[in-house]
C-alpha positions as CSV (number, residue, x, y, z in Angstrom):
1,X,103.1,67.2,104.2
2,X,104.4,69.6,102.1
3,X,100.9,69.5,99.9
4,X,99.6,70.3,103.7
5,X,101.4,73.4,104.6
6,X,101.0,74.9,101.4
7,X,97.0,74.0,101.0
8,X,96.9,75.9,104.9
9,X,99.0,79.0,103.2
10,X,97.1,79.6,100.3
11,X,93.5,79.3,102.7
12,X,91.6,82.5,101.4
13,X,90.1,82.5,105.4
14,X,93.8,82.7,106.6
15,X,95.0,85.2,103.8
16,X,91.3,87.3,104.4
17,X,92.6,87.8,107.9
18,X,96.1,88.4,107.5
19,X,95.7,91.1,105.4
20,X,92.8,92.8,107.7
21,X,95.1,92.8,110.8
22,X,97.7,94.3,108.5
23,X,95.2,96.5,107.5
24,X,93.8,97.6,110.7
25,X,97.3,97.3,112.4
26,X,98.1,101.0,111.9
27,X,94.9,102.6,112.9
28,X,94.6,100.1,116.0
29,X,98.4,101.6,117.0
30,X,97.0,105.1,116.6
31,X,93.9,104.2,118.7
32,X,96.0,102.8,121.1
33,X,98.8,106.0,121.4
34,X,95.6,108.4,121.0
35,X,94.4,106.6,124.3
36,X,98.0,106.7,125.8
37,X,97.7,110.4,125.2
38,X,94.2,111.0,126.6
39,X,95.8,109.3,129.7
40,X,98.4,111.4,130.1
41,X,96.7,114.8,129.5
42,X,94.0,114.1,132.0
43,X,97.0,113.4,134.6
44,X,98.9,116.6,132.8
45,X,95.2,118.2,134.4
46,X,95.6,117.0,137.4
47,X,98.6,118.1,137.8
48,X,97.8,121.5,136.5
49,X,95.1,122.1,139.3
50,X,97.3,120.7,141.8
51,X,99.6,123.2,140.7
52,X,97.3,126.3,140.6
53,X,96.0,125.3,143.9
54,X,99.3,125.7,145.4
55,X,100.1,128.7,143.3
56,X,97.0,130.4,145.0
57,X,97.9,129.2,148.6
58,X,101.3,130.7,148.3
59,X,99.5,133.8,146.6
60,X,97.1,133.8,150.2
61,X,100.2,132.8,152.5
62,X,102.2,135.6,150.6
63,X,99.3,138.2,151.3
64,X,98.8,136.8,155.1
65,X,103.1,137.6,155.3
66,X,102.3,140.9,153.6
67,X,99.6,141.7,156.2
68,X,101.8,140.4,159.0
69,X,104.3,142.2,158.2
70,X,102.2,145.3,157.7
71,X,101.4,144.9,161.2
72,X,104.4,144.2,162.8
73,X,105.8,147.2,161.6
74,X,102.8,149.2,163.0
75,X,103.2,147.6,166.1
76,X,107.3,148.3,166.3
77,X,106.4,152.0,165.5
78,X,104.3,152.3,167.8
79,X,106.1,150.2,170.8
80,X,108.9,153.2,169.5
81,X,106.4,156.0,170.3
82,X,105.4,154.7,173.5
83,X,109.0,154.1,175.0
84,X,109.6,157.4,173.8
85,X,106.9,158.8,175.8
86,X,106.9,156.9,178.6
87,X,110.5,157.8,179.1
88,X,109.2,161.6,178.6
89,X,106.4,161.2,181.1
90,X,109.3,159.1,183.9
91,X,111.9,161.9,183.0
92,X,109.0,164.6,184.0
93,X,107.4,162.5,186.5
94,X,111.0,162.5,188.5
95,X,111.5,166.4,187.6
96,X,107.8,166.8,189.8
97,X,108.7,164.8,192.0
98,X,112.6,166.9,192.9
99,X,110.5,169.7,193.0
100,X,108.2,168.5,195.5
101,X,110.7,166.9,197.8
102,X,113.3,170.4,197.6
103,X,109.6,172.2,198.6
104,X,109.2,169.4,201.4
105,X,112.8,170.5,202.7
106,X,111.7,174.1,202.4
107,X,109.1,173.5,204.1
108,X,110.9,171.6,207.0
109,X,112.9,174.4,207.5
110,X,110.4,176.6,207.6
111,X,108.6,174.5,210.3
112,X,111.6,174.5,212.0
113,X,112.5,178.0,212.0
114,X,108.7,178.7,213.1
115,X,109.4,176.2,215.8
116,X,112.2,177.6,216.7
117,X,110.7,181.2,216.9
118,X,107.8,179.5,219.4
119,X,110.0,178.0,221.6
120,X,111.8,181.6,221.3
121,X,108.5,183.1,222.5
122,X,107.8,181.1,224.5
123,X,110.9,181.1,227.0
124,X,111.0,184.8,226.7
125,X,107.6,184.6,228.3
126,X,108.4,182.3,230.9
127,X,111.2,184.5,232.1
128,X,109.5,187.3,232.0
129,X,106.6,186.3,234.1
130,X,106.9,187.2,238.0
131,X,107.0,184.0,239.9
């Protein structure tokens, strides 16, 4: 048996083809890690679009906030502007309207003091009418 094992280790088939897988052992691990990193930056790609798809969304949402905000601040000024002047436009609506009611007054009294003078008249013509 010994004649056996020795006959198979010295084969020139089996010696051929140990030293070709030796041979080709290195460049089949390069081929195999050049792969592995052909993987991985296709998925690095990916990842990258992902990313700048994102980046632009926050860049639009970040404009849309701008433009809010833009807004809301015209909006606050002008709500401002509008108290303001509707509190001018109460403040001389109420003036008008003291005005009017201290000329209704003055004009109730002077009503009343024409009445007054009528029904003065008027009695001193009664009693000085013959019966």
């Amino acid at each position: 048996m010994p004649n056996t094992s020795q006959k198979i280790a010295e084969n020139v088939l089996l010696l051929a083809v140990a030293r070709v897988s030796m041979a080709l052992s290195l460049p089949l691990i390069a081929f195999v890690a050049w792969l592995g990193g052909q993987y991985l930056e296709g998925k690095f790609d990916v990842i990258n679009d992902r990313v700048s798809t994102v980046e632009q969304r926050a860049s639009s949402a970040s404009n849309q906030v701008t433009q809010v905000n833009e807004r809301l601040i015209a909006v606050e000024t002008k709500q401002t502007q509008d108290a303001a002047s509707s509190e001018k436009f109460q403040s001389a609506t109420l003036t008008r309207l003291d005005r009017v009611q201290d000329s209704i007054v003055g004009l109730s009294n002077a009503v009343a003091a024409l009445t007054a003078t009528l029904q003065a008249v008027a009695e001193e013509r009664n009693r000085s009418q013959p019966r």
